[in-house]
MISENU-786339 format. One record per residue (C-alpha): residue number from 1; x, y, z. Coordinates in steps of 0.05 Angstrom, whole numbers. Example, Ala and Ser with C-alpha at 12.3 -4.5 7.8 and 13.67 -1.06 7.14 Angstrom:
2
pos->1 xx->246 yy->-90 zz->156;
pos->2 xx->273 yy->-21 zz->143;
//
This chain:
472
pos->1 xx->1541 yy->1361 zz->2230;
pos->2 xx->1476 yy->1355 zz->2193;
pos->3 xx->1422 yy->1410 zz->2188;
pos->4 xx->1369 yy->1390 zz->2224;
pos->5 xx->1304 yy->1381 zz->2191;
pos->6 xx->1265 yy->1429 zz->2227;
pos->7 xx->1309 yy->1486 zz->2197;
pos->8 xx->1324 yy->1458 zz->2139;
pos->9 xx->1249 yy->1456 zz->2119;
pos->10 xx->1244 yy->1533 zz->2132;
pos->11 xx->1304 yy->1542 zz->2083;
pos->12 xx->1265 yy->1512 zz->2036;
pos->13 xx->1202 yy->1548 zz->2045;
pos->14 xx->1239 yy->1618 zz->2043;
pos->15 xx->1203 yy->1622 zz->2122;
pos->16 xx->1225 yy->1673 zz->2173;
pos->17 xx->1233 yy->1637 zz->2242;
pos->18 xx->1275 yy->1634 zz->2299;
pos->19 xx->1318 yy->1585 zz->2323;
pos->20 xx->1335 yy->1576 zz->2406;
pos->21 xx->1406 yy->1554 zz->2413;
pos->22 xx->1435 yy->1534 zz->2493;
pos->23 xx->1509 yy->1538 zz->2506;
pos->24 xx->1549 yy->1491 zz->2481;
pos->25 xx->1500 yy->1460 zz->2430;
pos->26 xx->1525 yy->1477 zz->2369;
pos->27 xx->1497 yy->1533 zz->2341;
pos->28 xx->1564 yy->1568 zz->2295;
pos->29 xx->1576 yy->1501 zz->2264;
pos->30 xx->1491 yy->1499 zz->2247;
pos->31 xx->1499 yy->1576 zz->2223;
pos->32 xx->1559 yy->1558 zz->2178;
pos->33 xx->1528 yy->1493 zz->2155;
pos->34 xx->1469 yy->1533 zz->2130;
pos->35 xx->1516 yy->1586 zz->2090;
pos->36 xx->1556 yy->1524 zz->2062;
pos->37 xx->1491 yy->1489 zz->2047;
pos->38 xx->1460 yy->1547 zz->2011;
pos->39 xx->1475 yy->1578 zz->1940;
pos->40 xx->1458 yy->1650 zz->1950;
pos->41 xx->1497 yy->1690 zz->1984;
pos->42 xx->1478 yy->1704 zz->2056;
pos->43 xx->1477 yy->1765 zz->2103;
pos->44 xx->1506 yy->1740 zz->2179;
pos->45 xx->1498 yy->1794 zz->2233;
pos->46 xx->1517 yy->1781 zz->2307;
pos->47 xx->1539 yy->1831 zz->2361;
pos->48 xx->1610 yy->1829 zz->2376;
pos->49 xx->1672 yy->1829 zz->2330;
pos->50 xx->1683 yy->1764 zz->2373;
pos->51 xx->1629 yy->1732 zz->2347;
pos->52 xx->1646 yy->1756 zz->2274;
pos->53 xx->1714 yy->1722 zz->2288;
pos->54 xx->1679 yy->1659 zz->2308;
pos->55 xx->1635 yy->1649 zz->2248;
pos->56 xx->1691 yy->1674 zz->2199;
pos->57 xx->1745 yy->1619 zz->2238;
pos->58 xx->1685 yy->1562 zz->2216;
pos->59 xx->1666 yy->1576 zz->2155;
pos->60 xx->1735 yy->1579 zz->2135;
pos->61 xx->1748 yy->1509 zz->2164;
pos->62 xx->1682 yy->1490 zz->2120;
pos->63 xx->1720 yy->1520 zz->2064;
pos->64 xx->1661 yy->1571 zz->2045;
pos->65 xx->1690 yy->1622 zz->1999;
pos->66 xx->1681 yy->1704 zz->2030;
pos->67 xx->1647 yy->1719 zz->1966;
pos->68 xx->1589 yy->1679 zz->1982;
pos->69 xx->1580 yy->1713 zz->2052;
pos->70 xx->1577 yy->1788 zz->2081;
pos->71 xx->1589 yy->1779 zz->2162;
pos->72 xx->1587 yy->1843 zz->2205;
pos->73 xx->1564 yy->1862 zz->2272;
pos->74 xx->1500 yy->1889 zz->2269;
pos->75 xx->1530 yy->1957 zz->2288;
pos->76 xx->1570 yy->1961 zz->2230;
pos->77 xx->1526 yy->1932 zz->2178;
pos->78 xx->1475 yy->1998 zz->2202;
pos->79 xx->1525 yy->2044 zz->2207;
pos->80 xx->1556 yy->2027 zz->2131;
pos->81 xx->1482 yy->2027 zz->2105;
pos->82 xx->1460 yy->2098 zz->2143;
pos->83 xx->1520 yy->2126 zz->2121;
pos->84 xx->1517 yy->2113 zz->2047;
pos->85 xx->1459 yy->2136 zz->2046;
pos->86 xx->1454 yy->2197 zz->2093;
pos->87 xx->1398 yy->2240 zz->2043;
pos->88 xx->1338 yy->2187 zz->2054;
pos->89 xx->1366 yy->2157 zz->2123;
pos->90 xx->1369 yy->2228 zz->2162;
pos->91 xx->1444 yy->2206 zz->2184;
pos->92 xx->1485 yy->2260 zz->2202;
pos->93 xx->1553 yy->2254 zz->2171;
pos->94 xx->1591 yy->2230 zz->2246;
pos->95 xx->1663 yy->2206 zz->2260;
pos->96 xx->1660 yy->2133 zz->2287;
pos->97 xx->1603 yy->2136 zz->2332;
pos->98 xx->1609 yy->2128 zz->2412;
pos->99 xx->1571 yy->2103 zz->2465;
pos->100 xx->1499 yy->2143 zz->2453;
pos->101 xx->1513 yy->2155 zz->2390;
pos->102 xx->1496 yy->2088 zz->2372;
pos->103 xx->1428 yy->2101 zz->2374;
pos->104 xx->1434 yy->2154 zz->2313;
pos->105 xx->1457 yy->2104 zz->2283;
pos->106 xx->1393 yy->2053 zz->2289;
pos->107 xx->1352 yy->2103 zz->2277;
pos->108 xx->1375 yy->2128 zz->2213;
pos->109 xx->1382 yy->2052 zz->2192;
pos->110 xx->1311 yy->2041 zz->2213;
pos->111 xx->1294 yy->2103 zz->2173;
pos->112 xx->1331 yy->2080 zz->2114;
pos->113 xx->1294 yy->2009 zz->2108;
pos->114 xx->1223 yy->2031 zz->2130;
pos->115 xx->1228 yy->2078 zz->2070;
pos->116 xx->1236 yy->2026 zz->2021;
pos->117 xx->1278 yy->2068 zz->1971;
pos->118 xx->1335 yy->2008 zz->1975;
pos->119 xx->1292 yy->1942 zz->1980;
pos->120 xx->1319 yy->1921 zz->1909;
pos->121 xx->1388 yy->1937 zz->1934;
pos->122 xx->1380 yy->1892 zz->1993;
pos->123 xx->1350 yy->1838 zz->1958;
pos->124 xx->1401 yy->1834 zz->1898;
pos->125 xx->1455 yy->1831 zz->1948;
pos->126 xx->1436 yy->1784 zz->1999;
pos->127 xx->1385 yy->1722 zz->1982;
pos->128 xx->1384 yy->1693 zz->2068;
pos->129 xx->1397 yy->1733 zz->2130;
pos->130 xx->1421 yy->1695 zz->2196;
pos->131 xx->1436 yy->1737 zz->2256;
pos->132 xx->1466 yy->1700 zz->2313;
pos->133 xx->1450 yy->1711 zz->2396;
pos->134 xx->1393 yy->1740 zz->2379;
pos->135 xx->1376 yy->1751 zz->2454;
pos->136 xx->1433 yy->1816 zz->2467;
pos->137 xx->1396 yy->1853 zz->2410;
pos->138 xx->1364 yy->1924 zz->2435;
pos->139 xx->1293 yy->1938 zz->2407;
pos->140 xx->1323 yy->1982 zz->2360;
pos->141 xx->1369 yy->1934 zz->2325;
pos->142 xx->1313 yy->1887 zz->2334;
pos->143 xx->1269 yy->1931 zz->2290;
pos->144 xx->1317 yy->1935 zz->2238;
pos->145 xx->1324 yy->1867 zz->2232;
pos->146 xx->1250 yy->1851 zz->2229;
pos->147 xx->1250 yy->1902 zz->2166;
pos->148 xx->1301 yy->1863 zz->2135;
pos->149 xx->1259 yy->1805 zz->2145;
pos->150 xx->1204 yy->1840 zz->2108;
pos->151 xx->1252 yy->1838 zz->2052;
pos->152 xx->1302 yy->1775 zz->2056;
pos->153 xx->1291 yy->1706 zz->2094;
pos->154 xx->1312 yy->1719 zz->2155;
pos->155 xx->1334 yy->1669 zz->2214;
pos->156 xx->1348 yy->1686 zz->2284;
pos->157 xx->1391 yy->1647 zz->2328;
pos->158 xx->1391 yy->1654 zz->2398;
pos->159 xx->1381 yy->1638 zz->2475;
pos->160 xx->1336 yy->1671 zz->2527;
pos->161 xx->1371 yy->1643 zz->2583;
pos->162 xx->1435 yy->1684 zz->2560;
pos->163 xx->1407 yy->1753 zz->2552;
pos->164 xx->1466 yy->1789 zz->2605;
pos->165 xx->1466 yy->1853 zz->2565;
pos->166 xx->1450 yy->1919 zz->2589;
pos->167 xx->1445 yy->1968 zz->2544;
pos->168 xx->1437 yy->2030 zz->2596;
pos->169 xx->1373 yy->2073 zz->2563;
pos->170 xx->1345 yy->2033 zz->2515;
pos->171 xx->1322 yy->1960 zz->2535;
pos->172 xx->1341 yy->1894 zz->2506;
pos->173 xx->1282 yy->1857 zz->2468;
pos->174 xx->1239 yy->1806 zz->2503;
pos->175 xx->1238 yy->1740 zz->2472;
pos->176 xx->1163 yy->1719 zz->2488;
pos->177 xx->1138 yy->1792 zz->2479;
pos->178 xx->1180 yy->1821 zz->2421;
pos->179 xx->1225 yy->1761 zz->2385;
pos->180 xx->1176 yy->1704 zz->2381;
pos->181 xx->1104 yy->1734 zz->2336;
pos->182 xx->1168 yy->1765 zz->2285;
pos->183 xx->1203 yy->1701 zz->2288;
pos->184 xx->1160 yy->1645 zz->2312;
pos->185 xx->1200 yy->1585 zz->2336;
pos->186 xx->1226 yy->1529 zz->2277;
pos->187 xx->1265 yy->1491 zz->2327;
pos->188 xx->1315 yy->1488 zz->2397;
pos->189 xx->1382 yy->1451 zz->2389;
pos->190 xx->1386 yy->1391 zz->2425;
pos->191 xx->1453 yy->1358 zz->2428;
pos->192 xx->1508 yy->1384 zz->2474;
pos->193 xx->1565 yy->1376 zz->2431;
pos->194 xx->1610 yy->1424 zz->2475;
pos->195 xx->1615 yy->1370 zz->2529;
pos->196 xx->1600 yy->1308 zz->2481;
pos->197 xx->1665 yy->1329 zz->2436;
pos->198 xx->1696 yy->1325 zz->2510;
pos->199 xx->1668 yy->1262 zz->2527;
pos->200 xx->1637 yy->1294 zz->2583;
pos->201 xx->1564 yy->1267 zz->2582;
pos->202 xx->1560 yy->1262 zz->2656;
pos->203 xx->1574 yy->1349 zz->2662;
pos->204 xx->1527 yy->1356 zz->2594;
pos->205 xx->1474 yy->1316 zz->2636;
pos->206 xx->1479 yy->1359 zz->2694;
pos->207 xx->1476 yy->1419 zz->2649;
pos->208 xx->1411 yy->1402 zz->2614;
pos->209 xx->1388 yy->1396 zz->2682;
pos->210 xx->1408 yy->1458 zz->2706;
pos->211 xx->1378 yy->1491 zz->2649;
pos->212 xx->1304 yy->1467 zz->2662;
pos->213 xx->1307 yy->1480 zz->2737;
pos->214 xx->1329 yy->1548 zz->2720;
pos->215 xx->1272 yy->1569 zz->2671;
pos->216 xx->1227 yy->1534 zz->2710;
pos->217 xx->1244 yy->1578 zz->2775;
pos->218 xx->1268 yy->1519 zz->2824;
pos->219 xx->1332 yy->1521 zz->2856;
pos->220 xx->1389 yy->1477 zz->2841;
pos->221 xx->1417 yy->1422 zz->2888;
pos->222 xx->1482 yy->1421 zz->2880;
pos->223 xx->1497 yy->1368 zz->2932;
pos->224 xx->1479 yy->1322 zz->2861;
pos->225 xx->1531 yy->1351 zz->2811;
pos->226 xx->1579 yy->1306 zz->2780;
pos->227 xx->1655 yy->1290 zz->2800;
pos->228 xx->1667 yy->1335 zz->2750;
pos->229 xx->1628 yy->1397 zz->2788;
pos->230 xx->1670 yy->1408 zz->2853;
pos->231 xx->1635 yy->1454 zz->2901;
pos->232 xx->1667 yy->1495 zz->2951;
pos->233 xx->1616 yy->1518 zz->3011;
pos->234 xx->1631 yy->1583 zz->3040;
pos->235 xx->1601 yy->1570 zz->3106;
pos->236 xx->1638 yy->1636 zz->3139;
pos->237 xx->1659 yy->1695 zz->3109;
pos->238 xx->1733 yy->1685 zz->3141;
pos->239 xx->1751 yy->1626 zz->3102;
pos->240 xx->1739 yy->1665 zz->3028;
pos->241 xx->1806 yy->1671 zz->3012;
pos->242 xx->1825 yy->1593 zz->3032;
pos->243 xx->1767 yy->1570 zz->2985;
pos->244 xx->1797 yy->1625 zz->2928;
pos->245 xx->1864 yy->1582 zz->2935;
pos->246 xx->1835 yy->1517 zz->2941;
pos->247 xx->1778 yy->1524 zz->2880;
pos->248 xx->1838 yy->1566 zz->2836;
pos->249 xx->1905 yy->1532 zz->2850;
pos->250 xx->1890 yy->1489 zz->2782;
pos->251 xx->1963 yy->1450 zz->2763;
pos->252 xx->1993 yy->1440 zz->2692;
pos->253 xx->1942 yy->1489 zz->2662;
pos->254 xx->1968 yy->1508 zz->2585;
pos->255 xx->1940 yy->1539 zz->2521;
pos->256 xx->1910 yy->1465 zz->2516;
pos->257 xx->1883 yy->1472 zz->2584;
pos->258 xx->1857 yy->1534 zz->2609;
pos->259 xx->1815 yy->1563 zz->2671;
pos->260 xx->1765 yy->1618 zz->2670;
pos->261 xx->1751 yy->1641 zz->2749;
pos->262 xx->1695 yy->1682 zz->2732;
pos->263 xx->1682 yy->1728 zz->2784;
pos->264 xx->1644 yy->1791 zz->2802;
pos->265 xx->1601 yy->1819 zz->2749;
pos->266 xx->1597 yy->1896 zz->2767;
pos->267 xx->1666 yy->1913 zz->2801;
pos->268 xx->1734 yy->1908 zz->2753;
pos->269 xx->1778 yy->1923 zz->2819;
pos->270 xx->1744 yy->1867 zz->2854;
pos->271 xx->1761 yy->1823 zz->2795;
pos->272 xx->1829 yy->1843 zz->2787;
pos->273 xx->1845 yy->1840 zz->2859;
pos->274 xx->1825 yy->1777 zz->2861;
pos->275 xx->1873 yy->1761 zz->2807;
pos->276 xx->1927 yy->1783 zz->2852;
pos->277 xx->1913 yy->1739 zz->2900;
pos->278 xx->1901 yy->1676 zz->2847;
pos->279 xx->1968 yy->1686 zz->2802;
pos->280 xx->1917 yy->1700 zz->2742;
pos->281 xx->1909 yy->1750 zz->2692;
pos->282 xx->1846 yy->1798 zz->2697;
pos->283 xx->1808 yy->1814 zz->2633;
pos->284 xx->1790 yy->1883 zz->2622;
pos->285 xx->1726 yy->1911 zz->2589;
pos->286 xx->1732 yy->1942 zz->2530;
pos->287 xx->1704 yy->2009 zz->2554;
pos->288 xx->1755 yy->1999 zz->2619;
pos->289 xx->1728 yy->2053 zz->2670;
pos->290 xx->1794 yy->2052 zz->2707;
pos->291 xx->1834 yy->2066 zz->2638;
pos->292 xx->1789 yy->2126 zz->2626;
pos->293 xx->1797 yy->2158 zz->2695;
pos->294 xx->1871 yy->2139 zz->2696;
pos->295 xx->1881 yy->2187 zz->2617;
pos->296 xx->1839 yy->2238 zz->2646;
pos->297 xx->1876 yy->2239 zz->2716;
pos->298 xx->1954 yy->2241 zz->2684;
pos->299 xx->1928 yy->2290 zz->2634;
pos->300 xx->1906 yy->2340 zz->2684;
pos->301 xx->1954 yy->2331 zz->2737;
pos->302 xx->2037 yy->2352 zz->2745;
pos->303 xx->2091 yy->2332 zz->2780;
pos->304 xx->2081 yy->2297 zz->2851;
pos->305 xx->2008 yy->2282 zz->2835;
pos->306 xx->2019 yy->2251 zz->2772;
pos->307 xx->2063 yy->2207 zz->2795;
pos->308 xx->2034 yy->2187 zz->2858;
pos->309 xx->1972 yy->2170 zz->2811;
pos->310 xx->2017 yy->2137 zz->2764;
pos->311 xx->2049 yy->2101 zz->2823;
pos->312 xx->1987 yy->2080 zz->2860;
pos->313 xx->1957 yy->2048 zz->2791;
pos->314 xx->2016 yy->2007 zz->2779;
pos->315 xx->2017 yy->1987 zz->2854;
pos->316 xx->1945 yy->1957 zz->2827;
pos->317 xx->1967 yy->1926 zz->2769;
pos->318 xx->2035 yy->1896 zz->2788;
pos->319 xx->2053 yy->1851 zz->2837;
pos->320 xx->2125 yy->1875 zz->2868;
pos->321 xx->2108 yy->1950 zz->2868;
pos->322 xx->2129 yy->1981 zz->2930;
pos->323 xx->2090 yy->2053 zz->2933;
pos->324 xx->2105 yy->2090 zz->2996;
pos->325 xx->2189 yy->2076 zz->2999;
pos->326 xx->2197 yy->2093 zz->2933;
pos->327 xx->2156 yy->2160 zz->2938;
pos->328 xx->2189 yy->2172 zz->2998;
pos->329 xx->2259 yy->2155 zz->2970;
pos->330 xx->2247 yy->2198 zz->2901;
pos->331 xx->2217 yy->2258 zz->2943;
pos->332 xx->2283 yy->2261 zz->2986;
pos->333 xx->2318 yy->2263 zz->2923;
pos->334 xx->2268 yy->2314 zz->2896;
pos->335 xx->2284 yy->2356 zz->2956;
pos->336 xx->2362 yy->2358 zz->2953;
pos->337 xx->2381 yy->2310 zz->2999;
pos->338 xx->2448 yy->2281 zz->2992;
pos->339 xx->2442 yy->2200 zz->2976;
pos->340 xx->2489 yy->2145 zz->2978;
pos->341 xx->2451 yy->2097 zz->2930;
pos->342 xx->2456 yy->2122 zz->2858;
pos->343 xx->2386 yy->2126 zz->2822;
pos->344 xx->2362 yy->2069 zz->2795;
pos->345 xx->2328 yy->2074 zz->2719;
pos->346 xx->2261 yy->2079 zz->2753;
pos->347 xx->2277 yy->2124 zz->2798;
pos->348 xx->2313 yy->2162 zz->2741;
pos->349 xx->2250 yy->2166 zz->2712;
pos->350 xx->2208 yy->2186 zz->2770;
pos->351 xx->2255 yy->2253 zz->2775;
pos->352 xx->2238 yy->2264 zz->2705;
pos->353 xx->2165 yy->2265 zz->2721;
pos->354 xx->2173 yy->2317 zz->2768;
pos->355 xx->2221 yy->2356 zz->2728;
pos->356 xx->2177 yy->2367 zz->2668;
pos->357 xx->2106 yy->2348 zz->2637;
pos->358 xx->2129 yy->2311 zz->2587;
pos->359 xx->2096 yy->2233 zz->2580;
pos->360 xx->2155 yy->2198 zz->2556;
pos->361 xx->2172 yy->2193 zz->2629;
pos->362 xx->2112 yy->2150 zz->2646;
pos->363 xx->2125 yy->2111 zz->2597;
pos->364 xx->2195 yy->2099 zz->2619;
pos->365 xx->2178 yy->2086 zz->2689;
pos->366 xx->2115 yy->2036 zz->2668;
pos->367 xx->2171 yy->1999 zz->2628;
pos->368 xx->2209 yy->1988 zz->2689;
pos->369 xx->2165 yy->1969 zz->2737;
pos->370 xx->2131 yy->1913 zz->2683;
pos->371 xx->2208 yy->1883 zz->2675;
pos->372 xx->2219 yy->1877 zz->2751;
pos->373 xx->2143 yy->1851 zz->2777;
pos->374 xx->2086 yy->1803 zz->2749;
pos->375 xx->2037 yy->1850 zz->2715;
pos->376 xx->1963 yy->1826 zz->2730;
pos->377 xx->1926 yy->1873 zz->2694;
pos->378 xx->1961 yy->1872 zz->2628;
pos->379 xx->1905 yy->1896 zz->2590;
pos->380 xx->1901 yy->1965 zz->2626;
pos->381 xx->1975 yy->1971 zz->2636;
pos->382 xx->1989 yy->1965 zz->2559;
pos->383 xx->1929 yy->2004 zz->2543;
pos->384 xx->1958 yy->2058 zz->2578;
pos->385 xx->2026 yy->2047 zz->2555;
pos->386 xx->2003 yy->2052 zz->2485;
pos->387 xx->1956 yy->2105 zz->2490;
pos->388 xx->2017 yy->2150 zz->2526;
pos->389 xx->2054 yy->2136 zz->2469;
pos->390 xx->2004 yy->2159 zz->2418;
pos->391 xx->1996 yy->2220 zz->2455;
pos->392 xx->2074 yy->2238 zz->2443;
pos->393 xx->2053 yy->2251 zz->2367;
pos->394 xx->2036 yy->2310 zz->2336;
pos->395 xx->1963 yy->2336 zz->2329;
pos->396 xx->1946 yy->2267 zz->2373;
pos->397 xx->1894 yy->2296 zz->2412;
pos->398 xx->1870 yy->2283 zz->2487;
pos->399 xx->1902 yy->2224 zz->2524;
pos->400 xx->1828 yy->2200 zz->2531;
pos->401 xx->1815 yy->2208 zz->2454;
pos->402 xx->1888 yy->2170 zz->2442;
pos->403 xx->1857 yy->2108 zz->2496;
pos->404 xx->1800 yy->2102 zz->2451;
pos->405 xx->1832 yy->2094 zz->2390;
pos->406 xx->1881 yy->2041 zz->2424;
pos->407 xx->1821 yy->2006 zz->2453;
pos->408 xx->1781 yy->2008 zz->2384;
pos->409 xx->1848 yy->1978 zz->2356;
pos->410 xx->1845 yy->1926 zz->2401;
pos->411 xx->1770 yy->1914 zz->2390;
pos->412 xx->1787 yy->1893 zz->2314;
pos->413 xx->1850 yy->1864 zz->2325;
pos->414 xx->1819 yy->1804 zz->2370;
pos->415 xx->1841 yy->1797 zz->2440;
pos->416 xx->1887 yy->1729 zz->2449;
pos->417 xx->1886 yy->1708 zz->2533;
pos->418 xx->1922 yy->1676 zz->2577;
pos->419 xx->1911 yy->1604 zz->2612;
pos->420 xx->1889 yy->1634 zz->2669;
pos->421 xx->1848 yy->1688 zz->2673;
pos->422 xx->1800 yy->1720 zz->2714;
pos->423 xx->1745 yy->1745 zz->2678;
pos->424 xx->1663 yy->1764 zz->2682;
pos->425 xx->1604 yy->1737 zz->2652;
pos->426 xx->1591 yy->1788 zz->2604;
pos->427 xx->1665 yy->1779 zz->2578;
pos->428 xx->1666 yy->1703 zz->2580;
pos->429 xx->1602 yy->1692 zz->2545;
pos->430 xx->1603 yy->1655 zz->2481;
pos->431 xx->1670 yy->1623 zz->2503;
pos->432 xx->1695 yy->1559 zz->2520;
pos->433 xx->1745 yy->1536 zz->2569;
pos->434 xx->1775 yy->1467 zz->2589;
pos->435 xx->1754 yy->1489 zz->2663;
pos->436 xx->1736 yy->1547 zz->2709;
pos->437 xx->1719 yy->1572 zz->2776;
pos->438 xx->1642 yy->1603 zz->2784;
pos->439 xx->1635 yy->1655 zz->2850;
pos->440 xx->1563 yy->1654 zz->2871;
pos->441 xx->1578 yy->1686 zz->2930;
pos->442 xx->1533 yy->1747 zz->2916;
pos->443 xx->1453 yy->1745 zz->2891;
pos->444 xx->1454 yy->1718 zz->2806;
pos->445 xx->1403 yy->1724 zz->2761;
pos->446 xx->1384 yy->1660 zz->2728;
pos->447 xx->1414 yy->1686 zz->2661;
pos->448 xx->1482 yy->1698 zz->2690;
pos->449 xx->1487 yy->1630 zz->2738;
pos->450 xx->1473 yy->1594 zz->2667;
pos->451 xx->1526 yy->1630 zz->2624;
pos->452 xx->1583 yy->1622 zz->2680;
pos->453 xx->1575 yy->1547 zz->2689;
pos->454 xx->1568 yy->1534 zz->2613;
pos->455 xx->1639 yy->1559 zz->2599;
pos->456 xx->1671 yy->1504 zz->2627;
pos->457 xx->1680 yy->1432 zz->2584;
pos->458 xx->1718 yy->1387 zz->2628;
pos->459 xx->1711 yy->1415 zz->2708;
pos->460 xx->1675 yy->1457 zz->2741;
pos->461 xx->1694 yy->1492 zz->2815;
pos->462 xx->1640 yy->1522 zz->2852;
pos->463 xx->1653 yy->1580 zz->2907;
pos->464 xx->1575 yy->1582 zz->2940;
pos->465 xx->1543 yy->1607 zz->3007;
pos->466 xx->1490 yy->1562 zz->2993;
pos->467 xx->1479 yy->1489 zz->2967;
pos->468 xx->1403 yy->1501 zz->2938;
pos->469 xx->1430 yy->1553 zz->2888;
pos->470 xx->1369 yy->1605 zz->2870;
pos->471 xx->1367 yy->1662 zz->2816;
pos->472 xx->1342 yy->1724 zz->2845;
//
């Protein structure tokens, strides 16, 4: 795929612009073009170690040697930079920062630049600077970007319409207001190669559509999608969970064929009950609320508490998992009465739970109860398996401090998913899928109605309440 002239002419003139990119149209394969294309070596920055993998997977295929790129989150780029030079940055000498923390970190990187005591460094080492979805930056990384710009070329890639990121205190930038007089427009992407590649120009259509009556405010009729968009009225709230069977019960999915459902945006228990019902798997954040409150409940509980806690998560997690007979049966047990049944291993297990506070217990009884039922939420259950398990060393610290370094693990390790999932928008954006099942059953913002039914390549299911879908 060629470099379109627009951008190629700012390459040329050493120009700082900005480049809007929809789903689907191409925009890694234009990034990596441009770092193939070029002969210094170039500075990419994105947001999540997803997206580094992303870049990193094409220019590999373009066969772009690693010397002649540096590719970080944005993050770690100003964290590596603060650090090694905490004197004239102000950076106080941290342990992998967390959650607020972050914010140290921007700071002292913004501190660092806007000194100018390392412009010579940063121009010897980097000739072009690319930063990809440019719309999930927060004004603070957005500041330290525009210094770099100051310094380097710098292009921006990125897509108003997908801004879904919250960053709690500190806002995310505004294209119009913040983005566009630092990086004034070069060009927009035009060909939907997503669905073209598919041979799907009758869903890319529709899409284009989509997109225009979204940033223009109008609603969408979606009694005109394609064959390829199904929709699935939910005229009554009773008939939900027949539409959830109907719009999910996908046949001779594979790794060659997968579905997304992509479901509620603010619950995880409403998405992975949902993935009960479905036979899916349910994707877990990162962060995983219920992980954190299930370390910091085992840790401070004993005995019968911990494991009815223990008990009542798995019963959550694992289809087969009967709660109330087996509590009843192991507190029987507990309380000396005579059985006829010998213990089974999990039961076994159970008893040791209440004999002692040791964790290898848990771990025991998770094992068991993963052999004998369908695990749904995978994610959390081997999270918490392995986080257990870390605990049992020496000088580990807290079960929550073990989950985070398991889940940080995972964060750089990739994440590889099933063929049928059940996931969010936030989690699903910047992926594809063969085909997937939106839920706009619930008021969307424009922003999020665009990223769910841009994941898809071949079909699309709709769950609505209304045909004339309109962003709130």
């Amino acid at each position: 795929m060629a470099i379109p002239n627009r951008i190629q002419k700012a390459l040329q003139k050493k120009a700082n612009g900005s480049v809007v990119a929809p789903a689907g149209y191409g925009k890694t394969e234009t990034i990596a073009d441009i770092v193939a294309g070029t002969s210094c070596r170039c500075l990419l920055l994105t947001h999540t170690l997803a997206g580094v993998d992303a870049l990193r997977k094409r220019l590999r295929e373009k066969g772009v040697k690693s010397h002649r790129y540096q590719l970080e989150t944005i993050a770690a780029w100003s964290l590596r930079y603060a650090a090694a030079y905490p004197v004239t940055s102000g950076f106080p000498r941290l342990a992998t920062p967390r959650g607020h923390q972050w914010s140290t970190v921007y700071t002292a990187a913004r501190q660092l630049l806007g000194g100018r005591s390392i412009d010579r460094v940063i121009q010897a080492s980097y000739g072009l600077v690319l930063v990809d979805e440019y719309q999930d930056c927060s004004v603070g990384q957005h500041e330290i970007v525009r210094l770099l710009s100051g310094l380097v070329p710098t292009l921006i890639f990125g897509d108003p319409l997908q801004s879904i990121f919250d960053f709690g205190g500190e806002p995310t930038v505004r294209w119009h207001e913040d983005v566009l007089p630092a990086f004034p427009k070069i060009d927009e992407l035009d060909t939907p190669w997503r669905w073209i590649n598919k041979k799907n120009d009758p869903l890319a259509d529709w899409l284009r559509t989509v997109r225009a009556e979204l940033l223009a405010g109008r609603a969408i009729d979606l009694r005109k999608a394609p064959a390829c968009v199904r929709v699935h009225h939910l005229d009554e709230p009773r008939r939900l969970r027949s539409l959830e069977k109907k719009a999910c019960g996908h046949g001779s999915l594979s790794d060659a064929n997968r579905l997304a459902i992509i479901g509620s945006k603010s619950s995880e228990r409403v998405r992975a009950a949902l993935a009960k019902r479905v036979h899916a798997q349910n994707i877990e954040t990162i962060e995983c609320k219920d992980l954190q409150t299930a370390c910091s409940r085992i840790e401070a509980a004993t005995g019968m508490e911990r494991l009815t806690f223990l008990m009542e998560l798995l019963q959550r997690s694992i289809i087969g998992v009967s709660l109330r007979p087996f509590l009843r049966r192991v507190s029987e047990i507990h309380k000396g009465k005579v059985i006829r049944k010998p213990l089974t291993a999990a039961e076994a297990a159970a008893m040791e739970i209440l004999a002692s506070e040791k964790l290898e217990p848990l771990i025991a009884l998770i094992d068991e109860f993963r052999r004998g039922g369908r695990t749904f939420r995978g994610e959390l259950i081997f999270a918490l398996r392995e986080s257990l398990l870390l605990r049992c060393l020496p000088e580990s610290g807290t079960l929550l401090e073990c989950a985070w370094h398991v889940q940080e693990r995972r964060r750089h390790a990739g994440r590889r998913h099933g063929y049928k999932i059940v996931t969010s928008t936030l989690l699903a954006k910047g992926l594809e899928y063969e085909n997937s099942v939106v839920f706009l059953t619930e008021p969307a913002t424009r922003e999020d109605i665009y990223v769910a039914l841009t994941r898809a390549s071949r079909q699309i299911d709709i769950v609505t309440t209304a045909l004339d879908l309109l962003a709130k």
